[in-house]
N, CA, C and O atoms as a Tinker XYZ file with bonds, in Angstrom:
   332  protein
     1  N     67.206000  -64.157000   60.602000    73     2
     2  CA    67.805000  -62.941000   61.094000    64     1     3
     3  C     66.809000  -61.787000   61.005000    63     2     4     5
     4  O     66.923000  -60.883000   61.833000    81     3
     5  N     65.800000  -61.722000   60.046000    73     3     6
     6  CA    64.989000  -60.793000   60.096000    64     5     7
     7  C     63.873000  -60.721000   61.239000    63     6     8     9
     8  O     63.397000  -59.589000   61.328000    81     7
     9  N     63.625000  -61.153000   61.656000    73     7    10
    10  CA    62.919000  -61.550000   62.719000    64     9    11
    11  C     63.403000  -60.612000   64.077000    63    10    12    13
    12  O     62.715000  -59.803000   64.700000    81    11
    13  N     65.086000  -61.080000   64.352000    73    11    14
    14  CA    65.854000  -60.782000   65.178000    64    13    15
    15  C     66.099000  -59.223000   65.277000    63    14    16    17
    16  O     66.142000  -58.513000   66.282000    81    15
    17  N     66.292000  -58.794000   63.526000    73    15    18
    18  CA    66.503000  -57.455000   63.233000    64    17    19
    19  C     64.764000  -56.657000   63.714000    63    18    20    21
    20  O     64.797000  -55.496000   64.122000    81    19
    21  N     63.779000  -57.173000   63.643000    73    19    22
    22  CA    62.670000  -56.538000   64.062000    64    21    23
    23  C     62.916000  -55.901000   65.108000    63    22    24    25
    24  O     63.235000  -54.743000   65.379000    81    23
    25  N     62.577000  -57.516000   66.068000    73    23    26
    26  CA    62.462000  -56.994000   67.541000    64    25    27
    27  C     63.215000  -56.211000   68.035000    63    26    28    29
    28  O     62.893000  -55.377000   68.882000    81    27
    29  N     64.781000  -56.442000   67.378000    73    27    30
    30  CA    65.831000  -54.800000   67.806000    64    29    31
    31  C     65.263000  -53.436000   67.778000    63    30    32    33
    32  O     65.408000  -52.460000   68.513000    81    31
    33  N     64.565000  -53.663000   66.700000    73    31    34
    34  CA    64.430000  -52.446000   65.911000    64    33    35
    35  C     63.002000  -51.991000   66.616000    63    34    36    37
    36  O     62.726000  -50.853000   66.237000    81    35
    37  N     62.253000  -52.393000   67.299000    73    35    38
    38  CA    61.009000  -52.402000   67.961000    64    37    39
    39  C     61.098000  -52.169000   69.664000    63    38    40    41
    40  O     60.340000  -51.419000   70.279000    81    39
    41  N     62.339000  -53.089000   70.362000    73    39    42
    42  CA    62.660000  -53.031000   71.506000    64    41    43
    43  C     63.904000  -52.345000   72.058000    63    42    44    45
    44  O     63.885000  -52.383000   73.288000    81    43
    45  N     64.522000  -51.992000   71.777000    73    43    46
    46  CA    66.153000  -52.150000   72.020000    64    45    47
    47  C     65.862000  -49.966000   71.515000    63    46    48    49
    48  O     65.139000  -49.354000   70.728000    81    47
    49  N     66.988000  -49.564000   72.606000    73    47    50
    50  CA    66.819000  -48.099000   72.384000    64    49    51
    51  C     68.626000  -48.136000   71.497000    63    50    52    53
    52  O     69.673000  -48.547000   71.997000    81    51
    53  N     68.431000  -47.608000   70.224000    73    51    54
    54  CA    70.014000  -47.634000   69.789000    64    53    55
    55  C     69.929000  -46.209000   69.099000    63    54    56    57
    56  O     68.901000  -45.537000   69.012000    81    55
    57  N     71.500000  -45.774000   68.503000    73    55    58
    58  CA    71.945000  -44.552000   67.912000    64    57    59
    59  C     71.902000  -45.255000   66.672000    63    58    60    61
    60  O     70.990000  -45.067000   65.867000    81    59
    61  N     72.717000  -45.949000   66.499000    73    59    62
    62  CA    73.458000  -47.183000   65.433000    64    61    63
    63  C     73.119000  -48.266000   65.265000    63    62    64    65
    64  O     73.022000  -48.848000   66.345000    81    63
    65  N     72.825000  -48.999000   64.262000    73    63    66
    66  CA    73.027000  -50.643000   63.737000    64    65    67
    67  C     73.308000  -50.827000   62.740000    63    66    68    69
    68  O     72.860000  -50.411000   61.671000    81    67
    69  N     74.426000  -51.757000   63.095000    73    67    70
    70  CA    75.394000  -52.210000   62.046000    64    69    71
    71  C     74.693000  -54.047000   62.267000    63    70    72    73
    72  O     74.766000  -54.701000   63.307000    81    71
    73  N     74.044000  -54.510000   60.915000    73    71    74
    74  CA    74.273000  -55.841000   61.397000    64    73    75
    75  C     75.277000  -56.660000   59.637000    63    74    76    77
    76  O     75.318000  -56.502000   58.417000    81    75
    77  N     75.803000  -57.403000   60.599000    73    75    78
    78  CA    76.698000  -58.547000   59.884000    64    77    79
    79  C     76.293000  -59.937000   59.770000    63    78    80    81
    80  O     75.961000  -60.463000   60.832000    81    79
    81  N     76.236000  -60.781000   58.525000    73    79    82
    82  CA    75.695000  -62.082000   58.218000    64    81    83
    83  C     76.701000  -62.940000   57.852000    63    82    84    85
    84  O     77.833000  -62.459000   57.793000    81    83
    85  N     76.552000  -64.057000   57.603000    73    83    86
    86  CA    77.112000  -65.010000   56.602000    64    85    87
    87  C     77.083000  -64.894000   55.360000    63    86    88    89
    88  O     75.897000  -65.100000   55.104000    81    87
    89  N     77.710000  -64.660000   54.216000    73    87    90
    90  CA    77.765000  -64.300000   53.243000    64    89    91
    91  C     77.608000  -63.094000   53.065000    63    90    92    93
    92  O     77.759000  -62.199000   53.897000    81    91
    93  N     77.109000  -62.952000   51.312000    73    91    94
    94  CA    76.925000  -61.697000   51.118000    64    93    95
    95  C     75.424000  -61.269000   50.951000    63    94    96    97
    96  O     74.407000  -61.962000   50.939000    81    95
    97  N     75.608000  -59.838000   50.817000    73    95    98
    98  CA    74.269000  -58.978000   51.122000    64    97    99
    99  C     73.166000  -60.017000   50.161000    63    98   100   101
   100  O     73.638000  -60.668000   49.229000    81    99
   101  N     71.894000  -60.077000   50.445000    73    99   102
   102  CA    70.736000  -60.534000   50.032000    64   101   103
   103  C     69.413000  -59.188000   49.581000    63   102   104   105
   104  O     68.606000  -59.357000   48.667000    81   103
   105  N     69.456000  -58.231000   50.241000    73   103   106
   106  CA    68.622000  -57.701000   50.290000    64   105   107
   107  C     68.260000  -57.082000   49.144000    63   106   108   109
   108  O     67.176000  -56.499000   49.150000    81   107
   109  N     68.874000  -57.075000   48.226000    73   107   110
   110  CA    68.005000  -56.275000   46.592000    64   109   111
   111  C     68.806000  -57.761000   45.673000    63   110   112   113
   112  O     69.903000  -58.215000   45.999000    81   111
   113  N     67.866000  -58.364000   44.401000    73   111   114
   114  CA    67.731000  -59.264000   43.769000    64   113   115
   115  C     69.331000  -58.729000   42.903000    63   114   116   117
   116  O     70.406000  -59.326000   42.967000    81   115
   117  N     69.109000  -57.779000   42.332000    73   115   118
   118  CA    70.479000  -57.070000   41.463000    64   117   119
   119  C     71.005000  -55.969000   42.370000    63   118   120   121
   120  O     70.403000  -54.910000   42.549000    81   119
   121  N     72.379000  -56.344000   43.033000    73   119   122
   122  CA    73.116000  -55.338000   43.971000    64   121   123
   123  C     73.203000  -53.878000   42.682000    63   122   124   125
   124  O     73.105000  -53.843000   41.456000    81   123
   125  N     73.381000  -53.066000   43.511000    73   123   126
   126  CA    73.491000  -51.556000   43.042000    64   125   127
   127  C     74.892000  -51.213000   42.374000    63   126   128   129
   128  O     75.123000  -50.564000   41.354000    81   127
   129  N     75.768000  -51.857000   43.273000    73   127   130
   130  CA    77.717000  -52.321000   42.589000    64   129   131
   131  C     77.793000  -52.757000   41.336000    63   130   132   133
   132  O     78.729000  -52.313000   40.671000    81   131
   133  N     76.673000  -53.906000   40.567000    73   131   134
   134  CA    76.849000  -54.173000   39.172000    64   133   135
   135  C     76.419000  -53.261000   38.241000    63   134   136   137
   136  O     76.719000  -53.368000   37.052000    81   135
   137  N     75.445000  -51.989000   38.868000    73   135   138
   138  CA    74.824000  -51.528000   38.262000    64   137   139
   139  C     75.790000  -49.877000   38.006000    63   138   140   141
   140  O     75.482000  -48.920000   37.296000    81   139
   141  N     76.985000  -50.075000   38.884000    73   139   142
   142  CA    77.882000  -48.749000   39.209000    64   141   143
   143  C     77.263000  -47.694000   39.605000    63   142   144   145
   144  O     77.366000  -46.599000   39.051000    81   143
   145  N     76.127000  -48.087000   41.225000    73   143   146
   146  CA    75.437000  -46.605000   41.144000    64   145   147
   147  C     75.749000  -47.502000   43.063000    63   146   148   149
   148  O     75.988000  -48.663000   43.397000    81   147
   149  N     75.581000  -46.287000   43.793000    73   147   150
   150  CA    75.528000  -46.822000   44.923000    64   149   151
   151  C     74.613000  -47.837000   45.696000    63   150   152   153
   152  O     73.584000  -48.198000   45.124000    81   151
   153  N     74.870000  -48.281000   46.826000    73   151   154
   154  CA    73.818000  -49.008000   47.170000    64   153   155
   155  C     72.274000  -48.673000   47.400000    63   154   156   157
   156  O     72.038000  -47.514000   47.743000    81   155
   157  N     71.448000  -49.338000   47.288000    73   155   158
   158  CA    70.244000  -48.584000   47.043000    64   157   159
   159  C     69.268000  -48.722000   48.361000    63   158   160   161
   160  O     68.142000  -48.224000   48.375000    81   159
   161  N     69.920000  -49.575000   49.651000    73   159   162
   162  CA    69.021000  -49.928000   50.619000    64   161   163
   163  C     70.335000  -49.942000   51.845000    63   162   164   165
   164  O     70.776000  -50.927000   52.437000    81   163
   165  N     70.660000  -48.841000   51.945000    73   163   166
   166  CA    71.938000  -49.086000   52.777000    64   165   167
   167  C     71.650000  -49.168000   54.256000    63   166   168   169
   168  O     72.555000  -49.601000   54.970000    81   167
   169  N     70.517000  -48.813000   54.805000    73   167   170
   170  CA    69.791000  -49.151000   56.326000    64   169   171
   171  C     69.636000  -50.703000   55.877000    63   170   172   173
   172  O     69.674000  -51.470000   56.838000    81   171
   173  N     69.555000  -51.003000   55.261000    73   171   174
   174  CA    69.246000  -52.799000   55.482000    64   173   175
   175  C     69.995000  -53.568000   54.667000    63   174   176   177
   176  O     69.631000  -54.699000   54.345000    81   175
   177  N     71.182000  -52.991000   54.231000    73   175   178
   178  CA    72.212000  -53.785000   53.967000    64   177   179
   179  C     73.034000  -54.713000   54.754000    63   178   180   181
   180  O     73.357000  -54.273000   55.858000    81   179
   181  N     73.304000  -55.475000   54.560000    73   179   182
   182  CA    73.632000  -56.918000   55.197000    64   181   183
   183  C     75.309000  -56.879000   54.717000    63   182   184   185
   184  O     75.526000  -56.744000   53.513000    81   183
   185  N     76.296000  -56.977000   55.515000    73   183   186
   186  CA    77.956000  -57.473000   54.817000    64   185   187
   187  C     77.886000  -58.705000   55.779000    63   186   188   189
   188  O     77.040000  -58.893000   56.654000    81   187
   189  N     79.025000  -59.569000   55.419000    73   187   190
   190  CA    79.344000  -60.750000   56.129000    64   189   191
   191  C     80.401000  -60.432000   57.527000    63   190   192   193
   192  O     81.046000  -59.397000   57.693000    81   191
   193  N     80.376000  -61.311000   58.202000    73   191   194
   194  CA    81.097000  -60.582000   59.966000    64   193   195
   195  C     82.067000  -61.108000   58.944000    63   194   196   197
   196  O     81.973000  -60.146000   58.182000    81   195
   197  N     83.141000  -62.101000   58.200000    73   195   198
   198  CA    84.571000  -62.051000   57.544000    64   197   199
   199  C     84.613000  -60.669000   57.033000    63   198   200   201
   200  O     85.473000  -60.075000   57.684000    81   199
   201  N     84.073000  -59.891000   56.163000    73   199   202
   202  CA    84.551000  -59.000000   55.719000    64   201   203
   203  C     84.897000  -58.165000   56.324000    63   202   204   205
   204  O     85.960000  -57.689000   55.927000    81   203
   205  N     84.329000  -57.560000   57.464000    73   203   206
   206  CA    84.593000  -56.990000   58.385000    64   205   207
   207  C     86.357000  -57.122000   59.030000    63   206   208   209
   208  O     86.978000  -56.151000   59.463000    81   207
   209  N     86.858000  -58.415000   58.959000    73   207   210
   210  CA    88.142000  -58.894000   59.339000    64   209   211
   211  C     87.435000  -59.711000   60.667000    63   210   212   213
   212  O     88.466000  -60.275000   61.035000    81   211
   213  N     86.994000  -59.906000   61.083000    73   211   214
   214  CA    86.371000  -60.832000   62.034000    64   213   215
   215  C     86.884000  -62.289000   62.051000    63   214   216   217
   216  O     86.686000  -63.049000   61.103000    81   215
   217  N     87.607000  -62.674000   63.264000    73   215   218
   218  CA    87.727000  -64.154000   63.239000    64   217   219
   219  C     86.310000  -65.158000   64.005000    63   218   220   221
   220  O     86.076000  -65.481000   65.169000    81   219
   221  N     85.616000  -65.402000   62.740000    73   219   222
   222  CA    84.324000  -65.938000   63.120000    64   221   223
   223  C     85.038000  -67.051000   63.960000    63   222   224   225
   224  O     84.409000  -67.048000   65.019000    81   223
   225  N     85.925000  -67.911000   64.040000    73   223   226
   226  CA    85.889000  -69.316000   64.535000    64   225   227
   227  C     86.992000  -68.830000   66.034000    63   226   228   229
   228  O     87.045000  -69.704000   66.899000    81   227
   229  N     87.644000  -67.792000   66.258000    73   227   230
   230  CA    87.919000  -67.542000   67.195000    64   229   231
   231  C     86.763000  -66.507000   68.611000    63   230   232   233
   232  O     86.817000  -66.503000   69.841000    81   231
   233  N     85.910000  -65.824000   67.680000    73   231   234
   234  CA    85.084000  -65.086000   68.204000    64   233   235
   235  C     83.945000  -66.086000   68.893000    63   234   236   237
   236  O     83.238000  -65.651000   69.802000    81   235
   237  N     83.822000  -67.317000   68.456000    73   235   238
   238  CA    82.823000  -67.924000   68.814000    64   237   239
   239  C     83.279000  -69.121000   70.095000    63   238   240   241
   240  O     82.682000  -69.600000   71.059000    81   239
   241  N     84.498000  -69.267000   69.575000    73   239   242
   242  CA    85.077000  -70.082000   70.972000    64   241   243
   243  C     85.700000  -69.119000   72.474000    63   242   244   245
   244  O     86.011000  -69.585000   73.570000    81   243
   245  N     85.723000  -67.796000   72.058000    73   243   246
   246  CA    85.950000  -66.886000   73.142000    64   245   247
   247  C     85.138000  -66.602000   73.917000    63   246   248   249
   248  O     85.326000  -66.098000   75.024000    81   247
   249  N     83.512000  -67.078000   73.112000    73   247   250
   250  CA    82.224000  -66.705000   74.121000    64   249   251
   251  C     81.170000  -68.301000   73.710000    63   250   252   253
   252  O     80.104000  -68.496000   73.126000    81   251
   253  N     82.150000  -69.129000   74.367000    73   251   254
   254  CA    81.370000  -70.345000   74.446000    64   253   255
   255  C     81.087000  -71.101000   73.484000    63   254   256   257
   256  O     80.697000  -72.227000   73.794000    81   255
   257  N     81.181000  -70.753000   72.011000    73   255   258
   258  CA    80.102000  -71.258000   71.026000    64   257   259
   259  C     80.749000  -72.192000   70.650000    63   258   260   261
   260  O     81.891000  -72.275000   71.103000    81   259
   261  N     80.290000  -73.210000   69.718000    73   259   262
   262  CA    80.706000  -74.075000   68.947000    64   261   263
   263  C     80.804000  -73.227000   67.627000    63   262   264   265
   264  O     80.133000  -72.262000   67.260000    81   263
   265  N     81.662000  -73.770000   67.134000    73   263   266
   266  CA    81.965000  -73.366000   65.427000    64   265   267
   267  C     81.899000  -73.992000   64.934000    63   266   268   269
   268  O     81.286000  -73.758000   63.893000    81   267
   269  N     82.535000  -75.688000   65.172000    73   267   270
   270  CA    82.991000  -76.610000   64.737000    64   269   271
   271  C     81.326000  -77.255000   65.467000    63   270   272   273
   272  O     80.924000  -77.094000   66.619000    81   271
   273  N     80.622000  -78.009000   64.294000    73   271   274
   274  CA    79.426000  -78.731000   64.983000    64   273   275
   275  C     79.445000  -80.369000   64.406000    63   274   276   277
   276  O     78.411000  -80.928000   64.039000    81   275
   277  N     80.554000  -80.911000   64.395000    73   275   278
   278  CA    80.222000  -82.097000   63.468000    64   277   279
   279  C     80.604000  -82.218000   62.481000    63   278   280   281
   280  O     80.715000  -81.177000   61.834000    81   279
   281  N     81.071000  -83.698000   61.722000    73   279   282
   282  CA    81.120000  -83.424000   60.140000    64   281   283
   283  C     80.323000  -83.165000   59.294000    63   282   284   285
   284  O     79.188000  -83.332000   59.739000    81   283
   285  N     80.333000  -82.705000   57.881000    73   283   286
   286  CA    79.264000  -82.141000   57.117000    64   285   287
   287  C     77.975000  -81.348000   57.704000    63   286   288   289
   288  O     76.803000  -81.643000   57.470000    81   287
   289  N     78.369000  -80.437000   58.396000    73   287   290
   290  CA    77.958000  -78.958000   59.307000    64   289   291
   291  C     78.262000  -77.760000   58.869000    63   290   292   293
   292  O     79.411000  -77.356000   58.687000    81   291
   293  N     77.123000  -77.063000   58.657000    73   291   294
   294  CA    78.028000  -75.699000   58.095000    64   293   295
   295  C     77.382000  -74.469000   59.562000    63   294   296   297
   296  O     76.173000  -74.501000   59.795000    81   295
   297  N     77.948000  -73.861000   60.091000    73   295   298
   298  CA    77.427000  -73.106000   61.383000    64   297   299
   299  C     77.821000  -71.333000   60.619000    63   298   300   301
   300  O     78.852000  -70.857000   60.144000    81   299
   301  N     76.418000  -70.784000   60.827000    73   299   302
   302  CA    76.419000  -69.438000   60.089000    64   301   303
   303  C     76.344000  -68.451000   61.726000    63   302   304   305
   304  O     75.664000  -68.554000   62.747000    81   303
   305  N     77.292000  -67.640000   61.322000    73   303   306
   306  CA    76.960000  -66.546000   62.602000    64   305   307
   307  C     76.421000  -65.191000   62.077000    63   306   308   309
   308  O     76.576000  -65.159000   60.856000    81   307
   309  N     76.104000  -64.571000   62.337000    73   307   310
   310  CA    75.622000  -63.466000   62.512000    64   309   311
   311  C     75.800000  -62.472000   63.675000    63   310   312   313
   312  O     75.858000  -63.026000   64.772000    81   311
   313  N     75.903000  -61.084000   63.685000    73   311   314
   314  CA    75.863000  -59.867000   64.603000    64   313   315
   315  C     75.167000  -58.929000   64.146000    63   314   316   317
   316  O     74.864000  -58.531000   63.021000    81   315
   317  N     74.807000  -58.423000   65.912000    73   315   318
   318  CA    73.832000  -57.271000   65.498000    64   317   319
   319  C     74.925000  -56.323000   66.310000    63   318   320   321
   320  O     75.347000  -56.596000   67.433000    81   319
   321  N     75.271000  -55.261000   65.602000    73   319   322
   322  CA    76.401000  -54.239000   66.122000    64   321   323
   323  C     75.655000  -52.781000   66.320000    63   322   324   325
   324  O     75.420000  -52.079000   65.337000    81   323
   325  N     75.172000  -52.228000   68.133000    73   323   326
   326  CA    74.223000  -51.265000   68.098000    64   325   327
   327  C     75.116000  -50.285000   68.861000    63   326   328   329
   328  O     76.084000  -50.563000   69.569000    81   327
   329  N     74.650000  -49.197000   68.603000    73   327   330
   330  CA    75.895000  -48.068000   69.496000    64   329   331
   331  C     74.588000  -47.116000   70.323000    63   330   332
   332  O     74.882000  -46.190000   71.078000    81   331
């Protein structure tokens, strides 16, 4: 995904980006929440598209995708949300 987040961030003319992952945030080793101080990298904070309320397995069959890939498959989505 970082890769993806570059070239946005290099090509693409935006106001806003919001991006959403699979799981939870990665980007600092000890989140800022255990530490009770705010987040400390909030331009490159990462939330998961579920938290959001997102139906990952309906969102992906509405625009073609597979969700479902097989048994013992795990399929991670991701969004890049630009205004």
């Amino acid at each position: 995904m970082n890769k993806a987040w570059e070239y946005i961030k290099a090509n693409i003319n935006y106001k806003k980006l919001k991006v959403l992952g699979a799981g939870g945030c990665k980007v600092c080793a000890n989140c800022g929440i255990l530490d009770n101080v705010p987040c400390r990298f909030p331009e490159r904070a990462v939330s998961s598209v579920e938290a959001h309320a997102i139906d990952v397995a309906h969102l992906t069959e509405t625009h073609g995708l597979k969700y479902i890939n097989g048994e013992d498959t795990v399929t991670y989505v991701g969004l890049f949300l630009l205004k």
